[in-house]
N, C-alpha and C positions, 0 to 999 in steps of 0.2 A: 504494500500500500504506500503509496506518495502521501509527501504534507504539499501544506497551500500556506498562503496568508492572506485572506481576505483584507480587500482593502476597501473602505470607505472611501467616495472622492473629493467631495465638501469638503472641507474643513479639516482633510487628513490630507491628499494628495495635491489639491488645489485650495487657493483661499478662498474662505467661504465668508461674501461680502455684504451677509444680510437679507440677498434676495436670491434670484433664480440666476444663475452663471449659465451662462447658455451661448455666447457670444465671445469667438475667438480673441478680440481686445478686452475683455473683462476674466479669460481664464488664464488665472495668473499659479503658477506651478510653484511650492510650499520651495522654499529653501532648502536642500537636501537630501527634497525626494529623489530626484536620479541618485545618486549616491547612494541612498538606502536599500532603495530597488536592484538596484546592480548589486549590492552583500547579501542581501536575500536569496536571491536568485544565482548566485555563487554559492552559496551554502544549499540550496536543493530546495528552494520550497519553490513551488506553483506560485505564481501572483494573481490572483484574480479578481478584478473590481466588482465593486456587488452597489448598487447605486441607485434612490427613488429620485423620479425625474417625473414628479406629479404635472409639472409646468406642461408637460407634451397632453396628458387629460382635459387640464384646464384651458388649453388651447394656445400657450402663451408663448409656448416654441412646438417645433417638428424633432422628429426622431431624427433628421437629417442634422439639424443644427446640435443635439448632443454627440452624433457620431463625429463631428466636426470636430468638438473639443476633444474627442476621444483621442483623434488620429493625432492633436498637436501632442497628445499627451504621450504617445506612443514613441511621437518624433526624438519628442525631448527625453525620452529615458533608454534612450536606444533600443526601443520596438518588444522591453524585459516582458511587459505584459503580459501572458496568457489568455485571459479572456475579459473582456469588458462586458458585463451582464446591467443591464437599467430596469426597471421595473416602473411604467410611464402612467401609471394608474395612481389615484386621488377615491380615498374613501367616501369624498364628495358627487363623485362621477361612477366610480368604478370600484370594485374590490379585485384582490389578487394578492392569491398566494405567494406571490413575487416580491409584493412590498412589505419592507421592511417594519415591523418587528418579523413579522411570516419569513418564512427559511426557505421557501422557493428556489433563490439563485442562489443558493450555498449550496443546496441539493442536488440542482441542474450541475454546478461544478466538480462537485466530489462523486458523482455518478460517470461525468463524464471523463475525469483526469484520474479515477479509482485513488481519491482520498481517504487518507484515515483522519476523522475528524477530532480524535484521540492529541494525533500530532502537528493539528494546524492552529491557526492562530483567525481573529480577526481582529483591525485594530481600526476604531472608529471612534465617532467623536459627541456621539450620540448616545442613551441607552437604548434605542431600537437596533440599533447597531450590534451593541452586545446579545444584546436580547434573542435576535436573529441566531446567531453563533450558539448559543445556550441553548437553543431549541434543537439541535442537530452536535451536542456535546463539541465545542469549539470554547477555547479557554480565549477571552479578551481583553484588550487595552483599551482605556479610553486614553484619549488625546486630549489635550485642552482643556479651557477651564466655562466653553460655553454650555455644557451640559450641570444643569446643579443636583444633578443625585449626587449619589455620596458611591463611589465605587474604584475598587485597589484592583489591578494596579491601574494607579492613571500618570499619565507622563507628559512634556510638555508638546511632542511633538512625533512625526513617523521617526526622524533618528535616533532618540529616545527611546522609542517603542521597540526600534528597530536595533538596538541595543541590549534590551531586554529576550527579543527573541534569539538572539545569537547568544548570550550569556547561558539561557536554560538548554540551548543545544548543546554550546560545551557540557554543560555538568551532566544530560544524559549520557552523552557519549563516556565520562570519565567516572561514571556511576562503578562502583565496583559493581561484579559479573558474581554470584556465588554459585557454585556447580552443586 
């Protein structure tokens, strides 16, 4: 079985600027991320974005204009990505098991790339974010400080996060073995 890392893209991969990012001049890429993306993905996990983009429901953009930021995002991390999944549904409009808190696209991923949800991660900045992960046994990070639950481990940011998950790889691997 493969690990992943789910990743949140508001506010974890891209800066989340209060409203709908949806437009190539407003998707601005976190400090880092390439960086952290590239050690990730050096160390063996799946990267896979898991992302609600209710604005496409609500009519305020197209699935074309998130794929759009999808690709700069791709451009800019040197193409690390595995799978970018969106879920374009508004509990206003629409339900789907796809939207986040629901585990839909963490499902679709670890079915599709044969994840052990045991040894992935997601690291989001939200608690539906976690919440998602928890539903489908997925241990998480929250990021940042715009979420006001109360939930450990939280960290400032994905290099952070992304430090956190390389630290717990070493000590499994350096786990003593007993026969």
């Amino acid at each position: 079985m493969n690990q992943a890392v789910f990743l949140d893209r508001d506010g974890v991969l891209n800066q989340e600027l209060g409203d709908y990012v949806w437009t190539p001049e407003r998707f601005l890429i976190v400090p880092g991320v390439p960086q952290s993306l590239a050690r990730l993905k050096a160390a063996g996990y799946y990267l896979v974005v898991v992302t609600n983009q209710a604005g496409i429901a609500k009519g305020l953009y197209t699935r074309a204009d998130v794929l759009a930021c999808h690709e700069l995002l791709q451009q800019a991390c040197g193409h690390v990505l595995d799978a970018l999944y969106f879920a374009e549904n508004h509990p206003s409009v629409s339900e789907s098991i796809f939207r986040k808190p629901d585990s839909g696209m963490l499902e679709k991923a670890i079915a599709r790339f044969q994840l052990d949800p045991a040894r992935s991660w997601i690291v989001g900045d939200r608690a539906r974010d976690l919440q998602a992960g928890a539903r489908v046994g997925v241990r998480g990070i929250l990021v940042g400080h715009a979420e006001q639950a109360a939930y450990a481990p939280r960290v400032a940011d994905l290099v952070a996060a992304t430090e956190l998950i390389l630290q717990e790889k070493v000590h499994a691997v350096q786990a003593p073995r007993y026969s």
